[in-house]
N, C-alpha and C positions, 0 to 999 in steps of 0.2 A: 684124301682131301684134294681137292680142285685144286691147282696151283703151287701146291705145297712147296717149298722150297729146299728140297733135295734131291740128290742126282735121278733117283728114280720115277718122283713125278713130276718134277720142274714142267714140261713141255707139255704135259697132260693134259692140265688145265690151263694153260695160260691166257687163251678168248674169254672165257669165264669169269677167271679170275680179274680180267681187267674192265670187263663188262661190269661185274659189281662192284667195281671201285669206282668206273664210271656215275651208278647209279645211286649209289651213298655218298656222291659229293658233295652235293648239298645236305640231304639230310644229316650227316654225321656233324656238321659244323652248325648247324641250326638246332642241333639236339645237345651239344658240348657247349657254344654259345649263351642259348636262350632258355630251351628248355630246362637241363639239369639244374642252371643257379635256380631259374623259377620257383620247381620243383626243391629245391634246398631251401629256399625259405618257404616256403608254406609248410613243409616237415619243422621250422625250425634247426636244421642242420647250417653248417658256415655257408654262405652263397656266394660270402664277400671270397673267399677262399678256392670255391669252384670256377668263381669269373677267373681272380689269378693266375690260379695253376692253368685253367684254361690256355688265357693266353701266353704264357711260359713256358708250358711242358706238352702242347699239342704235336709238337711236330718230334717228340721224340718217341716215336713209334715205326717202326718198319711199315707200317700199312701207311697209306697215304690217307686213311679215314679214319681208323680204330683209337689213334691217339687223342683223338677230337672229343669226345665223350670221357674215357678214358679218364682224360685229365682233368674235367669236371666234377667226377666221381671222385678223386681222390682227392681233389681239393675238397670236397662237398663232406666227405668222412675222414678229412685228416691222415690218411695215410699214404703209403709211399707203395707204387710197382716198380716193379723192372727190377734192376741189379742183377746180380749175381743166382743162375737158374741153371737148369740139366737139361738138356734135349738128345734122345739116345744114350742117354751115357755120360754125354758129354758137357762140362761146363762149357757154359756161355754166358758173359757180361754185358748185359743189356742196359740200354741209358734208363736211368729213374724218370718216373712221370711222379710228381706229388712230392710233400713233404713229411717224411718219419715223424706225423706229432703224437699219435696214437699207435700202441701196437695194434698185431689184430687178433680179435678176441671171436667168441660165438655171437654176441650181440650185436656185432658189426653186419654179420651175414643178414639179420633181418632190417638195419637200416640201408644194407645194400639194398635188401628186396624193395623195402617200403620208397625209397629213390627211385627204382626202377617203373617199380606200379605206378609212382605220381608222377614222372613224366610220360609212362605212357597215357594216361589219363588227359593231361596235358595237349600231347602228339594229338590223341583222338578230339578234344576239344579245335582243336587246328584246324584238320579234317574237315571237321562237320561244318564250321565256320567258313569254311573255303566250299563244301559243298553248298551251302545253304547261300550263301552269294552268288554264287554263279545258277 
């Protein structure tokens, strides 16, 4: 993995990796922001809760982007990342994004999906809108 952060590939990627963190800075905060509440209401999912956690739990992510969506997901489905996880072997205590209101179940996996497809749907309605003006 590009960038990864451990001794062996830290240096590898690191133009890369900062190229794409360049390049999702906006998008990641216009898609955590805008899109995911949107997308949560017109699924009928919480949006009020996507806006919050949004602006509450964005910036507890090691990525300078990834927590930006992130956090509107798990406000959007009720649930909680981060904590307590294993990488190599080894525990690591990571900050929570969201709130533990729901555990997680198999059904959650297709309201992930159905989130994801409406904002991309969403994204692409952007797009074309911004194509077709100009």
């Amino acid at each position: 993995m590009w960038g990864y952060k451990n001794e062996r590939y830290l240096e590898l990627g690191w133009f890369s990796a900062r190229l794409d963190d360049w390049a999702n800075w906006l998008p990641a905060r216009f898609t955590g922001a805008v899109l995911i509440p949107l997308a949560a209401l017109l699924l009928n999912y919480d949006w009020r809760a996507a806006w919050r956690i949004f602006w509450r739990d964005r910036l507890n992510h090691a990525s300078p982007n990834s927590g930006h969506p992130e956090a509107a997901v798990a406000g959007a489905l009720g649930v909680q990342f981060g904590g307590a996880t294993s990488y190599f072997g080894q525990l690591q205590q990571k900050p929570t994004i969201g709130d533990a209101r729901r555990p997680f179940t198999i059904d959650l996996i297709q309201q992930g999906l159905n989130l994801m497809l409406m904002t991309s749907l969403l994204a692409l309605g952007v797009v074309l809108s911004v194509l077709w003006v100009c």
